[in-house]
C-alpha angles and dihedrals in degrees: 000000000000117000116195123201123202134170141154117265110281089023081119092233103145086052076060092048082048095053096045103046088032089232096146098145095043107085121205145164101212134282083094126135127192132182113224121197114232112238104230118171089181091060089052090057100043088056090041075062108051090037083235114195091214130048109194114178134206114268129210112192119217120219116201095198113198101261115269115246110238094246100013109174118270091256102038094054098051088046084050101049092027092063107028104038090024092120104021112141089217128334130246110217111204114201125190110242091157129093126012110274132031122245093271086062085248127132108298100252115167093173083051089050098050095053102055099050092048084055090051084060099044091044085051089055097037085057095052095045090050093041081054082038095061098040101063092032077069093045145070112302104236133169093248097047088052100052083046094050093042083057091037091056090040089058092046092050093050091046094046086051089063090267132138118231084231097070096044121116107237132160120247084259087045085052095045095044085056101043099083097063100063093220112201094240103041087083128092107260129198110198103217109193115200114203140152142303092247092054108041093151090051107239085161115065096044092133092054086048086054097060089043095056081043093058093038093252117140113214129195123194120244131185101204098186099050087043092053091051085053105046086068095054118095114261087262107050093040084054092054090051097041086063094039079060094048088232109137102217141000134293091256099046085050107044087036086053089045097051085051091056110038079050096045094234121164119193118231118181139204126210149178139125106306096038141019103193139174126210128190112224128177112262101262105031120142125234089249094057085043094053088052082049091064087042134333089239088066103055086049088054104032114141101170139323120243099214127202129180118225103216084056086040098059087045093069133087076223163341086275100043086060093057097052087054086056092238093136119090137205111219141176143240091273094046106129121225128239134193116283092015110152114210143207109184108205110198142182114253 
């Protein structure tokens, strides 16, 4: 899973780069990526379990994308975003609630801010649907092109209504016509609002929550510079002044629990011997789509998954105890899985 984070120059989102990824001495100035290993206290269990001689955790990798200019230029916006945030999984938009003014030495305003940077992105996709518009408007009228460019209008109108693609209600082949283009918001968003020391539950930007619950974003509140501060400190030490802060986990874990929700991702593991191993699929993916996962071979040659849940799993004395209580299942290709599902994928040779 790809995580992107934007911001407006001064939003303080590479300080959040910095905290998650506990970089403070690296300096940057954004176009950075970093992989981040999931906690994931279950994982450890299961291979506590199995004995397993490799642990080998989820990974959500953290993009630090250079900070979008309020009115770029058409082109240079859609080069920017194109080729930074292209493959993001979901964005992260990091919007400055701390100090008094805004880099520009303007009024501080973090609902103004969001709402530029969330029109940046809609401009970026209403370029590209009009640029695919005009094209089959100039071709052939075909069926297909005109089921596309009835989608196609439905998405810019919504858009041009103050809309995210994202909440907008399309049909699976809605959904499917529109895929291909990689529109901006469609993706999921998490709104990060970084504000300061003295407001770490974030009393002051309530008007700016307001628009994020209107548009369907969660948000989470974030001090960067205190986070950053904390990331350098020892286990211990970080443990004793997140809790003279009153803040319940690190920088990382939240902003990691918070990227699993705002995508929908649930955590399935597998596990034996050799490798204890936890994968992020999307909610609502099939066994078959979670055997190509492990590898593509897999998904071309499943016969059927063995699931185990974890919580039963952990209950047993093992693996075989849990088959004589009848707690592993045989499922097929359209099984969805679920969190904590432990699989077995059985294939053809």
């Amino acid at each position: 899973m790809k995580i992107g984070l934007l911001g407006l120059p001064g939003s303080g989102k590479s300080s959040v780069f910095r905290a998650v990824t506990g970089r403070g001495q690296e300096r940057h100035s954004g176009d950075d990526i970093a992989v981040l290993k999931v906690p994931d206290q279950l994982l450890r269990q299961i291979a506590d379990f199995y004995h397993s001689k490799k642990v080998t955790m989820a990974e959500l990798a953290l993009v630090d994308i250079t900070a979008l200019s309020k009115g770029e230029d058409v082109a240079g916006r859609q080069r920017h975003l194109s080729q930074l945030a292209g493959d993001a999984d979901a964005f992260a938009l990091v919007i400055q609630a701390f100090g008094s003014m805004d880099y520009t030495g303007g009024e501080l305003d973090p609902r103004g801010d969001l709402e530029t940077l969330i029109l940046e992105l809609a401009l970026t996709d209403l370029d590209v649907i009009a640029t695919r518009i005009e094209r089959i408007q100039s071709g052939p009228k075909v069926d297909r092109g005109q089921f596309e460019l009835h989608t196609l209008q439905k998405a810019h109108d919504h858009l041009a209504a103050g809309g995210l693609v994202a909440g907008l209600d399309l049909s699976p082949e809605e959904q499917k016509a529109l895929r291909g283009f990689r529109l901006l918001t469609a993706r999921p968003m998490l709104v990060v609002f970084n504000v300061g020391e003295d407001d770490l539950k974030g009393e002051s930007i309530a008007t700016a929550r307001e628009y994020a619950d209107s548009l369907g974003l969660p948000s989470l509140v974030f001090c960067a510079e205190l986070e950053e501060e904390l990331a350098a400190l020892g286990d211990e030490e970080r443990g004793a002044f997140l809790a003279d802060f009153g803040l319940e986990a690190s920088a990382r874990d939240r902003l990691i629990r918070a990227a699993y929700e705002t995508v929908s991702a649930v955590t399935f593991y597998t596990a034996a011997h050799n490798e204890a191993r936890a994968w992020t699929v999307q909610r609502g993916t099939r066994a078959r789509e979670a055997a190509g996962k492990i590898h593509t071979d897999l998904a071309d040659s499943f016969v059927r998954a063995e699931v185990i849940k974890a919580s039963v799993l952990l209950q047993c004395s093992s693996e075989a105890e849990c088959r004589e209580r009848g707690a592993v299942s045989l499922e097929g290709a359209d099984y969805v899985v679920e969190e904590g599902d432990i699989m077995l994928i059985r294939f053809t040779h």
